[in-house]
C-alpha positions in Angstrom: 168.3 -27.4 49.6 165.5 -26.1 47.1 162.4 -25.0 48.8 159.2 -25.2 47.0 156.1 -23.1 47.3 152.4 -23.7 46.1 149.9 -20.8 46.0 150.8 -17.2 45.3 148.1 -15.2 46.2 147.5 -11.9 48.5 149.8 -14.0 51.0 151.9 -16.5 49.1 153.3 -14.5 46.9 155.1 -11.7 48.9 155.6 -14.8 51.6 157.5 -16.6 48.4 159.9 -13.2 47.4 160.9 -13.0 50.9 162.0 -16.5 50.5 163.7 -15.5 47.3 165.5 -12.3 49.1 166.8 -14.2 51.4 168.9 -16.1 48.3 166.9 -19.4 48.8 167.3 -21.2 45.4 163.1 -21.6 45.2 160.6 -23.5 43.1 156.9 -22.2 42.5 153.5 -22.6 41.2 150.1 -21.7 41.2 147.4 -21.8 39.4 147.1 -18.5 37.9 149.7 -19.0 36.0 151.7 -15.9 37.0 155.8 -16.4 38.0 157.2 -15.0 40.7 161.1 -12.9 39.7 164.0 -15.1 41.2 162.1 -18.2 41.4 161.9 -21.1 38.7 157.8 -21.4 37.9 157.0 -25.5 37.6 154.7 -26.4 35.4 152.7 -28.6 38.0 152.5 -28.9 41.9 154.2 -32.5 41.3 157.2 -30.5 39.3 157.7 -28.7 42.5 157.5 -31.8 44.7 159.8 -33.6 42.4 162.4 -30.9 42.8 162.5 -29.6 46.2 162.6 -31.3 49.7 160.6 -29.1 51.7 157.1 -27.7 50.2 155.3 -24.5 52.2 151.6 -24.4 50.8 149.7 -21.0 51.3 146.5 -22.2 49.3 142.9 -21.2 49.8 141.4 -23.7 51.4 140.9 -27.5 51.8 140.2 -28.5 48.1 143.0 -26.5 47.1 145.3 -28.5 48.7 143.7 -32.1 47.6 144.4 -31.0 44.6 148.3 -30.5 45.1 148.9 -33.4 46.7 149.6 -37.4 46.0 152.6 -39.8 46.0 154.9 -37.9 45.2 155.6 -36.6 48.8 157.6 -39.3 49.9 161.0 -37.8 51.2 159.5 -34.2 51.2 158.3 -32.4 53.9 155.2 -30.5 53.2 154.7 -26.8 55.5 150.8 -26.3 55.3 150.7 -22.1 56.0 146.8 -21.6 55.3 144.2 -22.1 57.3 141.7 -24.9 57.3 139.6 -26.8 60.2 141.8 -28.5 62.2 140.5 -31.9 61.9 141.3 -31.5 57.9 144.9 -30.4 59.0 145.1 -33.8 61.1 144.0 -36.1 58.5 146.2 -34.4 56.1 149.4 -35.5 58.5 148.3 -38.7 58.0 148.2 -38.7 54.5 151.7 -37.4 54.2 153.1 -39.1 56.1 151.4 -42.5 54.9 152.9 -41.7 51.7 156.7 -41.3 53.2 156.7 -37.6 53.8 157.0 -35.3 56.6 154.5 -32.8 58.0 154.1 -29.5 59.6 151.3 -27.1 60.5 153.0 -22.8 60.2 149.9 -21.0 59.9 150.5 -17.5 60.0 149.0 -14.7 61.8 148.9 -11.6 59.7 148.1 -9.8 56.8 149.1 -8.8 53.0 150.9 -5.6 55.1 153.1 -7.9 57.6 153.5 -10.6 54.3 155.7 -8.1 52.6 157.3 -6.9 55.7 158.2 -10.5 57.0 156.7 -9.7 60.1 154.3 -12.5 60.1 153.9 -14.6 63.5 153.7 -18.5 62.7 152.5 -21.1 65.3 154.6 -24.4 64.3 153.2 -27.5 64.9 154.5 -31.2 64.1 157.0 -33.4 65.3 160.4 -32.5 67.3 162.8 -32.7 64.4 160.1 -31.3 62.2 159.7 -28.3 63.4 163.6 -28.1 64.0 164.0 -28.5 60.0 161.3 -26.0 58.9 162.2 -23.1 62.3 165.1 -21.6 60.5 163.3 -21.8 56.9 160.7 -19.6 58.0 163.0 -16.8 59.4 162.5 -14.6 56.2 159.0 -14.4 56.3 158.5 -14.6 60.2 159.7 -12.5 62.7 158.2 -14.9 65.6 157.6 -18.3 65.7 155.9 -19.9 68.2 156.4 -23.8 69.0 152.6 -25.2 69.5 153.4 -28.7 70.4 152.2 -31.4 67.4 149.8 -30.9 64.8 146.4 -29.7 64.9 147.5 -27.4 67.8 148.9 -24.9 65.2 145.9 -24.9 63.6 143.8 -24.6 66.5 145.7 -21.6 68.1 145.4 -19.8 64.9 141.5 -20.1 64.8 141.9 -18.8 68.5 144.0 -16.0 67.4 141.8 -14.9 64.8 139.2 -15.4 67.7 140.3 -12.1 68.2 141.5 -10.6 65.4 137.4 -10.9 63.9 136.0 -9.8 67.1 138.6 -6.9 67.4 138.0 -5.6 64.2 134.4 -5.6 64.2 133.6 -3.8 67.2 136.0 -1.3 65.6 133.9 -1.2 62.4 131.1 -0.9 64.5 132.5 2.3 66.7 132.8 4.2 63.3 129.4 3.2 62.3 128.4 4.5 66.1 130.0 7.7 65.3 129.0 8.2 61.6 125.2 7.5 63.0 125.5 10.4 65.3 127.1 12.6 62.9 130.5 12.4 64.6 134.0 13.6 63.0 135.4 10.0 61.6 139.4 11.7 62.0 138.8 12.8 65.5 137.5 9.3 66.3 140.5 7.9 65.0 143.0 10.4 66.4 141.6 9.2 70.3 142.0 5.5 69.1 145.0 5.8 67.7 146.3 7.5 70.9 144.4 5.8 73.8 145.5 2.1 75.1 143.8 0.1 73.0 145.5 1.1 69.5 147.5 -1.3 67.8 148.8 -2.1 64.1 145.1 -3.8 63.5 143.2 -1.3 65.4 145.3 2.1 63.0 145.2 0.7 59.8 141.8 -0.7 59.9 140.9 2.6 61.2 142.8 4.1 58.4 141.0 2.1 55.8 137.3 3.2 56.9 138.0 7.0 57.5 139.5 6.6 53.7 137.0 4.5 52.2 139.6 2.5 51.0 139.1 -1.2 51.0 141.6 -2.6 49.0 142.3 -6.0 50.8 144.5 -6.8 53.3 142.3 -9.7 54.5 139.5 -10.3 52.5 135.9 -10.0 53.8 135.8 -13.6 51.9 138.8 -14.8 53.7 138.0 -13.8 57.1 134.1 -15.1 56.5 135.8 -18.3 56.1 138.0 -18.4 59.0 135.2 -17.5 61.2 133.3 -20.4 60.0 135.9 -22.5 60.7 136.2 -21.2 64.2 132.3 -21.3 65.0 132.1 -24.8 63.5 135.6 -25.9 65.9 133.6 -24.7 68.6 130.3 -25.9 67.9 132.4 -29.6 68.2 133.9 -29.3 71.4 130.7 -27.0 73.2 132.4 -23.9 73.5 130.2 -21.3 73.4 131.2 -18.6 70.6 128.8 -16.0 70.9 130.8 -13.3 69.4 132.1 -14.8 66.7 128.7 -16.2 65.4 127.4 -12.4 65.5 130.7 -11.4 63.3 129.7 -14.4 61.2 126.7 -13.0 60.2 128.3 -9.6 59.4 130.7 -10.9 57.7 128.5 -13.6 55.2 125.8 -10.6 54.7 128.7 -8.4 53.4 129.7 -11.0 51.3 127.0 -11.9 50.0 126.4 -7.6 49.1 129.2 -8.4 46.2 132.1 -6.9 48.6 133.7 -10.0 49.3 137.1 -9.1 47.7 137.3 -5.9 49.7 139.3 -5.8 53.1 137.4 -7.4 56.2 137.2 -3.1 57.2 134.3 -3.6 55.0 132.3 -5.0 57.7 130.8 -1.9 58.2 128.8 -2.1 55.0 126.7 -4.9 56.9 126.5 -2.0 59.4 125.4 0.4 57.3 123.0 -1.5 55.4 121.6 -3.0 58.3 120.9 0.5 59.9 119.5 2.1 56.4 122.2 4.8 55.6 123.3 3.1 52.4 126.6 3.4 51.4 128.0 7.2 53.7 130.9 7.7 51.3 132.1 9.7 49.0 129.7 12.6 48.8 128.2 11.8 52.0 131.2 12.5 53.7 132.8 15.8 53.8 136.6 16.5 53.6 137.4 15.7 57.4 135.9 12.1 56.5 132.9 12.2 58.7 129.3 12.0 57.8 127.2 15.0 57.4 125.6 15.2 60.8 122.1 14.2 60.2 121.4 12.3 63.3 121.0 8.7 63.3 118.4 6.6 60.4 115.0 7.0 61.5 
């Protein structure tokens, strides 16, 4: 069977060569243009539709994918991977189905690092035999996946799981902004972290990326502002208190809106550092063990 796959970004498109590596005959697009090696490149998202019967889409957000679909998903089934709200995801189902297709909700917890690696964890939503189709297609990409009953439940456990993953990464941020304050070593902070019970993949290559200055995105500042949205507004509906996450919010839209909203969500820490008056500690501020120059904390 040809796959198809719309939206080749920071995600889609090492999500896509997996697919391709693993010798399935596959069909692309996306809007910038750009073709992926091994796959045919359609010319439009209805070429794809037209040509194969199941269609993963990894695309930004909820307009993105309005603008992919229409008729011409009767017989397919269509493998939304992004995230969006939940109650989009729903209504979505609906609408592919009304028009003769099949749906599925395999959003994907991970990064650009575990996309290459196809270590991604996807939470598969939908109907029984829908999720029995699309399981083995998204073994080259996956190394878990986790049945989460029908769809929006996919969705919603991914907004939980990145519940988390914001939270997690922030405070982290915000224990190297602790340190650099007080004029601590930055690679002794991350040596104990890396060693004590709380390290993980997140918690050492996010660490990594701020002792380095280097930001170059994993998940985008951008990205994960917009997830966290979606999870304050889910919450906001039901009157589940999010208290955490609307703090990271803020963070993570005043970064943003700084101009860094390309970098990786380690960037958080510029909202620290702004917010506390120390400007920018990089670079010559930092000496060769990465650690600011201990002059106390701002006054």
């Amino acid at each position: 069977m040809v796959l198809g796959f719309l939206g080749l970004g920071v995600m889609g498109r090492p999500m896509a060569a997996n697919l391709v590596a693993a010798g399935h005959d596959l069909v692309v697009w996306t809007r910038s243009g750009v073709p992926l090696d091994g796959a045919r490149f359609a010319e439009s998202p209805q070429k794809v539709f037209e040509q194969a019967g199941v269609v993963f889409l990894m695309l930004a957000n909820a307009e993105a994918i309005d603008s992919v679909i229409g008729p011409y998903v009767e017989g397919r089934t269509v493998v939304h991977m992004g995230t969006t709200a939940p109650e989009y995801s729903a209504d979505l189902g609906e609408r592919v189905v009304a028009a003769g297709g099949r749906y599925v909700e395999a959003p994907v917890s991970g990064s650009r690092g575990p996309a290459e690696a196809g270590q991604l964890v996807a939470m598969l939503a939908g109907e029984p035999e829908d999720r029995e189709q699309v399981r083995p297609l998204l073994a080259p990409m996956c190394r878990e996946v986790v049945d989460c009953g029908t769809a929006p439940n996919g969705l919603l456990m991914k907004l939980a799981v990145n519940t988390f993953l914001i939270s997690m990464v922030t405070g982290l941020a915000e224990a190297f902004h602790f340190a650099e304050g007080h004029g601590l070593d930055l690679g002794t902070l991350r040596s104990v972290l890396d060693a004590g019970p709380m390290a993980s993949y997140v918690s050492r290559g996010k660490a990594g990326k701020i002792v380095d200055g280097d930001f170059a995105a994993q998940a985008s500042i951008r990205d994960v502002h917009y997830n966290n949205r979606l999870i304050v507004e889910a919450a906001a509906k039901r009157g589940i208190e999010a208290p955490l996450l609307d703090v990271c919010r803020e963070l993570y839209a005043e970064t943003e809106q700084q101009g860094f909203g390309g970098e990786d969500m380690a960037a958080v820490i510029r909202a620290m550092w702004s917010r506390s008056g120390l400007g920018t500690p990089t670079g010559s501020s930092r000496n060769d063990a990465g650690s600011v120059a201990a002059a106390g904390p701002p006054s």
